[in-house]
C-alpha positions in Angstrom: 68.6 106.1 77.7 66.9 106.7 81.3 69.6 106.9 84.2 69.5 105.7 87.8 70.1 107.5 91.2 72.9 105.8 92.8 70.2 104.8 95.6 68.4 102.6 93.6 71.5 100.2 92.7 74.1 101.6 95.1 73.7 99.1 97.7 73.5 96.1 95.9 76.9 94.2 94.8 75.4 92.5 91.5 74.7 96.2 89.7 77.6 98.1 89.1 76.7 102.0 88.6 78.9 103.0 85.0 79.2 106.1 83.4 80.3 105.8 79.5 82.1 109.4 77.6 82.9 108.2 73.8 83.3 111.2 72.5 82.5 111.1 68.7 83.5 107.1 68.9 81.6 104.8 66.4 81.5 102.1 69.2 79.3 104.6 71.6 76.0 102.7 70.3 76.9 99.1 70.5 78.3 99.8 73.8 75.0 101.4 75.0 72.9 98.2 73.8 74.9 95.6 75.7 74.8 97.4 79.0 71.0 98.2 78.7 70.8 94.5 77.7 73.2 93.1 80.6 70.3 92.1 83.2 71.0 94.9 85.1 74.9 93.5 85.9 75.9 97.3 84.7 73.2 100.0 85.3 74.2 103.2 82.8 73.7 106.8 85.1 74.6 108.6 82.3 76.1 109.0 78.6 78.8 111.8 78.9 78.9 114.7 76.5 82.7 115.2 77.1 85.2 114.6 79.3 84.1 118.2 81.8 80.5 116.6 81.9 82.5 113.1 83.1 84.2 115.0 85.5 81.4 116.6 87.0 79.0 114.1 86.9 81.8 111.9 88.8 82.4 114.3 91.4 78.9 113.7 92.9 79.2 109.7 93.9 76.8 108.5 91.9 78.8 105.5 89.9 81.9 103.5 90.3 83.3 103.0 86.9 83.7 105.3 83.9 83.9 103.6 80.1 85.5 106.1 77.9 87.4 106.4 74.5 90.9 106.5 74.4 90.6 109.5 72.0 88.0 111.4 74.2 89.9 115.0 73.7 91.8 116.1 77.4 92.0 112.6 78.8 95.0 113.1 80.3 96.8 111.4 83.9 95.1 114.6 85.9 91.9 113.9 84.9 92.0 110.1 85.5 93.6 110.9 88.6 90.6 113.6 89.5 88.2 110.6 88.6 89.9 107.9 90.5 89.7 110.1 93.4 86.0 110.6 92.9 86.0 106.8 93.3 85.8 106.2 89.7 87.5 103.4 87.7 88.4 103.7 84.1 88.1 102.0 81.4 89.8 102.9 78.0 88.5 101.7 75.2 91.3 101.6 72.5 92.0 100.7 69.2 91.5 97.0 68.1 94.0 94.3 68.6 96.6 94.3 65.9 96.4 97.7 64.6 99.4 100.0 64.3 100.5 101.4 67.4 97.7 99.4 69.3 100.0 97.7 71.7 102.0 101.5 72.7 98.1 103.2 73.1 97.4 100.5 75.5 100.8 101.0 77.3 99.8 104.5 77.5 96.6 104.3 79.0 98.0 102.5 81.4 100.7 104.9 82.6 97.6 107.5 82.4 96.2 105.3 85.9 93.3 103.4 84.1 92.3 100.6 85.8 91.8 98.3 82.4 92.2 98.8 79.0 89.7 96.7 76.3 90.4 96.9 72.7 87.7 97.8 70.3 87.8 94.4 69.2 86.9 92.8 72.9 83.6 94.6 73.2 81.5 91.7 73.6 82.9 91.4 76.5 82.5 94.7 77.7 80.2 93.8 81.3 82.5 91.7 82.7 85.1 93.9 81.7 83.2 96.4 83.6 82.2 94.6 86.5 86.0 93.4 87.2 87.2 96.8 87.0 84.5 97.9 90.0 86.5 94.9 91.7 89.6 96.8 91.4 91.0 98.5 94.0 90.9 102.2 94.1 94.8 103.9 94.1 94.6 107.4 93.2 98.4 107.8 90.6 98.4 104.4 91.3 98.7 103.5 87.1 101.7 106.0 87.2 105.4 105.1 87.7 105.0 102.5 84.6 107.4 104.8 82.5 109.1 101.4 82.1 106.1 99.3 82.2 106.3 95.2 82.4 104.7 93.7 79.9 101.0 94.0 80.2 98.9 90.6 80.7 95.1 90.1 79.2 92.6 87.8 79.4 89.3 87.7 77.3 86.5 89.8 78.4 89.1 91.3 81.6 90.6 93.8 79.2 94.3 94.4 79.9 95.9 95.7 82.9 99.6 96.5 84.1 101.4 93.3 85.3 102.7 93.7 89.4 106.3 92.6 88.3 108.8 94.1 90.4 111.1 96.3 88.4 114.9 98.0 90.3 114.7 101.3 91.4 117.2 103.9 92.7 117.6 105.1 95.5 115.5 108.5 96.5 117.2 110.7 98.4 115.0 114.0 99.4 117.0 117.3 101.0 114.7 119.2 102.9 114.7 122.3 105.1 113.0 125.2 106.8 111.7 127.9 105.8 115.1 130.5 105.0 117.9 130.0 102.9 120.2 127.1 105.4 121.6 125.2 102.2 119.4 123.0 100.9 120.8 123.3 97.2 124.3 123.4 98.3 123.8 119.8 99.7 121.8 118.4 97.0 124.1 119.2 94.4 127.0 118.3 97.1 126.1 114.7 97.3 124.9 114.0 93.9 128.3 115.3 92.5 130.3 113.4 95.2 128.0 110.6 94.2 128.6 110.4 90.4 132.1 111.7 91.2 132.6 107.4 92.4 130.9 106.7 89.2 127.6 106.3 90.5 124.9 107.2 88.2 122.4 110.5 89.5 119.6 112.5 88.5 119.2 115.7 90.3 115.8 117.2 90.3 115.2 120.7 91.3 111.2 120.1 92.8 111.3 123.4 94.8 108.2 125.9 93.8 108.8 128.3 95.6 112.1 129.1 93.1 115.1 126.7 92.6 118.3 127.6 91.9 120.0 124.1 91.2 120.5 125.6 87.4 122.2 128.5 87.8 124.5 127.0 90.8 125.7 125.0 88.2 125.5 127.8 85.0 122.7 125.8 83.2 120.9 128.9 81.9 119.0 127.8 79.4 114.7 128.7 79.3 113.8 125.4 79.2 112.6 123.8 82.6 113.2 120.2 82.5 110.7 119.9 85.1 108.0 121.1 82.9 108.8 119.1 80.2 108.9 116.1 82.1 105.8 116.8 83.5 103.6 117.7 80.4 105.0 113.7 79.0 103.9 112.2 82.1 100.7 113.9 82.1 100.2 112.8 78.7 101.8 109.4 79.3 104.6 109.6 77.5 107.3 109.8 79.7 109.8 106.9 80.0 113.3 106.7 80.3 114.7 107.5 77.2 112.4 110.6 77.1 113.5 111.7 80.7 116.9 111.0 79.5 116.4 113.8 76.3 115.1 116.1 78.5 117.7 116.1 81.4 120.7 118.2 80.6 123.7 116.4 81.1 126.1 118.5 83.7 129.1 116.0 84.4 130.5 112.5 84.1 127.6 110.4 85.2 125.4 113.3 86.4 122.4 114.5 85.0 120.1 117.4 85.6 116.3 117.9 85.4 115.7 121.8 85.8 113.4 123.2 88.1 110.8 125.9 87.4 111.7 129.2 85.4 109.6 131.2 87.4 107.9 130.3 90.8 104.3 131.6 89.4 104.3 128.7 87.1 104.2 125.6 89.8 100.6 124.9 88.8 101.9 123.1 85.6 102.8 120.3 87.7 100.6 117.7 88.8 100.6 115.5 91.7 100.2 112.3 89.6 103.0 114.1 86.9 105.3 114.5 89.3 104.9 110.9 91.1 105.4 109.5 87.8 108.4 111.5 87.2 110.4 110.3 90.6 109.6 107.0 89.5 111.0 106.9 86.0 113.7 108.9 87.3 114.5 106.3 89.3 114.2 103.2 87.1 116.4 105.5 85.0 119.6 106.0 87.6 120.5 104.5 90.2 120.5 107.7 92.8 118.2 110.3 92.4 118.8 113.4 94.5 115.9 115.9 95.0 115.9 119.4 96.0 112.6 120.0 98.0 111.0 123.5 99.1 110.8 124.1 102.5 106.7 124.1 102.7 104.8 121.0 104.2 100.8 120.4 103.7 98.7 118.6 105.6 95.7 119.0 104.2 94.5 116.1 102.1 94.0 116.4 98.2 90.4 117.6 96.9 88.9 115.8 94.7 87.1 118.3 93.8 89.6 121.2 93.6 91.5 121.4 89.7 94.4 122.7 90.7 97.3 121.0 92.3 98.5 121.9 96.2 101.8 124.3 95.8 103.7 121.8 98.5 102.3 118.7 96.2 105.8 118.2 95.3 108.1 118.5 98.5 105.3 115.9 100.1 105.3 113.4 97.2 109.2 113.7 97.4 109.5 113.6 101.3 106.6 110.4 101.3 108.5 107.8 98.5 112.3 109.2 100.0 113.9 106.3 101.0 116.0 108.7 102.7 115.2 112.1 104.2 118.5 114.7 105.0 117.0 118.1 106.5 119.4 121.1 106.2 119.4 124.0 108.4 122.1 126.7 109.2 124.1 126.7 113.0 123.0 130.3 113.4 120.3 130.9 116.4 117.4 131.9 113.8 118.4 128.7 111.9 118.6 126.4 115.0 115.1 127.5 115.7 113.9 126.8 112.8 115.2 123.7 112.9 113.7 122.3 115.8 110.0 124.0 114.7 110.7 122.2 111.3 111.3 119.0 112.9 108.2 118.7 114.7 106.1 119.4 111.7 108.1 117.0 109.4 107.3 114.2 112.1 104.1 115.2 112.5 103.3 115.1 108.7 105.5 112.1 107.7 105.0 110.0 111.0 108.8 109.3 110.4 112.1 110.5 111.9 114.6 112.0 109.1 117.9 110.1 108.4 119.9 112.7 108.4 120.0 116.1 109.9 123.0 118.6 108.4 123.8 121.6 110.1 125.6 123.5 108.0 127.8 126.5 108.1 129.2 125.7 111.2 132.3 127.8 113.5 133.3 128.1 116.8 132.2 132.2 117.1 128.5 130.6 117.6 129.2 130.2 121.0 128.1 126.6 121.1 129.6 122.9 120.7 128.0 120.3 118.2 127.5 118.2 120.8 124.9 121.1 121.9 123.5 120.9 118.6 122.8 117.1 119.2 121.8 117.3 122.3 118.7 119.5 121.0 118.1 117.1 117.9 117.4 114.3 119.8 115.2 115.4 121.6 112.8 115.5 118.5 114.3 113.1 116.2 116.3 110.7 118.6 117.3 108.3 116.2 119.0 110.9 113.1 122.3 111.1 112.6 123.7 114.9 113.0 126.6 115.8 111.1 128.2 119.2 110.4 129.6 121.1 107.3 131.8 124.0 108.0 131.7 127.8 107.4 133.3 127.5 104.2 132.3 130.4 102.0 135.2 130.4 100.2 135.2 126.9 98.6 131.2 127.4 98.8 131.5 131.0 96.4 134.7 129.1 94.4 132.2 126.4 93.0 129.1 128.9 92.2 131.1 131.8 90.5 132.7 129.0 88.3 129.4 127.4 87.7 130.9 123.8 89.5 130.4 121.4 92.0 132.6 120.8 94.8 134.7 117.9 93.2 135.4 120.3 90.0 136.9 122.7 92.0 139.2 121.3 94.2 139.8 119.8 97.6 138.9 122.1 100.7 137.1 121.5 104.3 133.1 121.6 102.7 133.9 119.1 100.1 135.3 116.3 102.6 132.7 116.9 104.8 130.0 116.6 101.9 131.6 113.8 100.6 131.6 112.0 104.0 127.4 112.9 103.9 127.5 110.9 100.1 129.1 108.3 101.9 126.6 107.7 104.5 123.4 107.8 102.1 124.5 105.9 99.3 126.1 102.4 99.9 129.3 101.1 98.2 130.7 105.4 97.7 133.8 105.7 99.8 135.0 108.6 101.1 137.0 111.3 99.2 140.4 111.1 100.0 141.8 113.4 102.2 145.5 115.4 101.0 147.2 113.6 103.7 145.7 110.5 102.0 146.7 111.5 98.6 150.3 112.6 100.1 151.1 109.4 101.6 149.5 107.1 98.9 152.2 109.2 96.3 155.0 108.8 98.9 154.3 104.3 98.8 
């Protein structure tokens, strides 16, 4: 069949430019017929040999939606992510309704971003199916995040898309810092332990590529990268709860682990729309989720056109759905620098003012108050709360050689102060108790 330059139909509303990539599907020719014979409501540019000639013919403009085969080999969340970005909608074409395992392929494709899903058996309906999906709008990952989808609603000839249901989440809380080594693991694991220490449930995601450490702080030293793992199911929309579960390593009462990235070469393996879906099943999945970020920001906007993910992809998706945002840098004068520098560009980039800015490692040698410390934060972020941990290497090196968190191994200065930070991010967790506290509740 002849195709169409987009300038022959690209203007007018009533023609919808599609592109159609079946793969070795028996349904290909019967497809082909009714949009040739749709009165030029759908106008085919071209019959895809696979799913690289669907990428590539995407990538230059020239239709709006994209019929393929839920079987077509690759079809994965990047590539309907790389198509939606193209301005693209897709529509899966699955198995027909009743078959085994139709209704969990169709829940797939969905968490795979495609904008509708139309069983085998719904093809006479397969313009307007079409034409409502060019109606759609465009959200590039936007399909992702349904690793606990609602139940999907259908109506003849609209194929099926995810229902807008509002499901509870957790709370995201993102540690960030500058470039260095200030703490930012030390406080993630701090307040996720103090956290699930009051019986809140946590995940704690290591997300830094540039090399996390969140696994050997706390003598998980196995090969296997949780990240990775995750990531691969969500690409392949898989992922859910129960799958996230099995693949987090369980580290304490109520706390969980997802490992971070057994080498820093390998960051590539996670994508952008992976690793969205990831926060969110993490967080339908516990009710805090603590992430360690890398210290790198981007502002340079996704290509569409570029396969391979952004190294910083991560620490922005992390920083961007954070409902709250703790940057970490040490008292010293190279880390106070840093920290102001680093504070500009997160404002910059996020148009938003941290929560929460943690200076840690602080004593009175520095030559300088707190008050001093405050005085120079608010001048950049005027409405974060500063607080201070202290110079405590000794509980700090206590924890790590014994492969704990602060709670585990005892009461000292750092652990009431991180415990005080827990208390401020997470609502309903009360404060450790002090050993006065402790003292004078055993003398009543």
């Amino acid at each position: 069949m002849s195709t169409a330059p987009l300038g022959s139909f690209g203007g007018t509303p009533d023609r919808v430019p599609a592109l159609v990539a079946a793969g070795a599907a028996a349904w290909e020719a019967s497809v082909l017929d009714k949009l040739s014979g749709s009165a030029h409501q759908v106008v085919l540019v071209k019959r895809c040999l696979d799913l690289t000639d669907l990428l590539a013919t995407a990538a230059n403009g020239t239709a709006s939606v994209a019929l393929v085969s839920h079987q077509l080999p690759g079809l994965d969340g990047d590539s309907v992510d790389r198509l939606t970005r193209a301005g693209v909608r897709v529509v899966a074409v699955t198995a027909p309704a009743g078959a085994i395992g139709a209704e969990a392929e169709d829940q797939r494709m969905l968490r795979l971003g495609v904008a509708r899903v139309l069983p085998e058996s719904g093809l006479d309906d397969v313009v307007t199916c079409v034409r409502d999906a060019a109606r759609a709008p465009l959200e590039p990952g936007g399909g992702l995040g349904l690793a606990v989808a609602p139940p999907a609603t259908s109506s003849p000839g609209h194929g099926t898309q995810a229902a807008a249901a509002p499901r509870p989440t957790g709370r995201l809380v993102t540690v960030w810092g500058p470039t260095g080594a200030p703490g930012r693991t030390t406080v993630a694991i701090g307040i996720a332990a103090e956290a699930a220490s009051r019986g809140v449930p946590v995940t704690l995601l290591d997300a830094d590529p540039y090399g996390g450490a969140v696994a050997q702080h706390l003598a998980v030293l196995d090969d296997a990268s949780g990240l990775l793992a995750a990531a691969r199911a969500a690409n392949a929309g898989t992922l859910d709860t129960d799958r996230l579960s099995g693949l987090a390593r369980t580290v304490g009462p109520c706390l969980r682990l997802v490992s971070g990235l057994p080498r820093p070469d390998r960051w590539p393996e996670v994508r952008a729309q992976a690793f969205a879906e990831l926060l969110d099943t993490a967080r339908a999945l516990d009710d805090l989720v603590v992430v360690d970020a890398g210290f790198g920001l981007s502002r340079d906007p996704l290509d569409p056109f570029d396969p391979l993910p952004q190294r910083d992809a991560m620490t922005m998706a992390a920083l961007e759905t954070a409902d709250d945002v703790v940057v970490v840098a040490s008292a010293d004068p190279v880390g106070l620098t840093r920290l102001a520098r680093g504070l500009l560009d997160l404002v910059d980039v996020l148009r938003n003012e941290p929560s929460l800015v943690v200076v840690n490692r602080m004593r009175p040698g520095l030559g300088w108050a707190p008050r001093d410390v405050v005085d120079m934060v608010s001048r950049v972020a005027p409405t974060a709360t500063v607080l201070f941990l202290p110079d405590d290497r000794a509980a700090a090196d206590r924890a790590m050689v014994a492969g704990q968190t602060l709670p585990e191994s005892g009461d000292s200065g750092l652990r009431r102060a991180m415990a005080d930070l827990a208390t401020r991010l997470v609502p309903g967790v009360d404060a450790a108790p002090g050993p006065r506290r402790r003292r004078r509740a055993l003398r009543r």
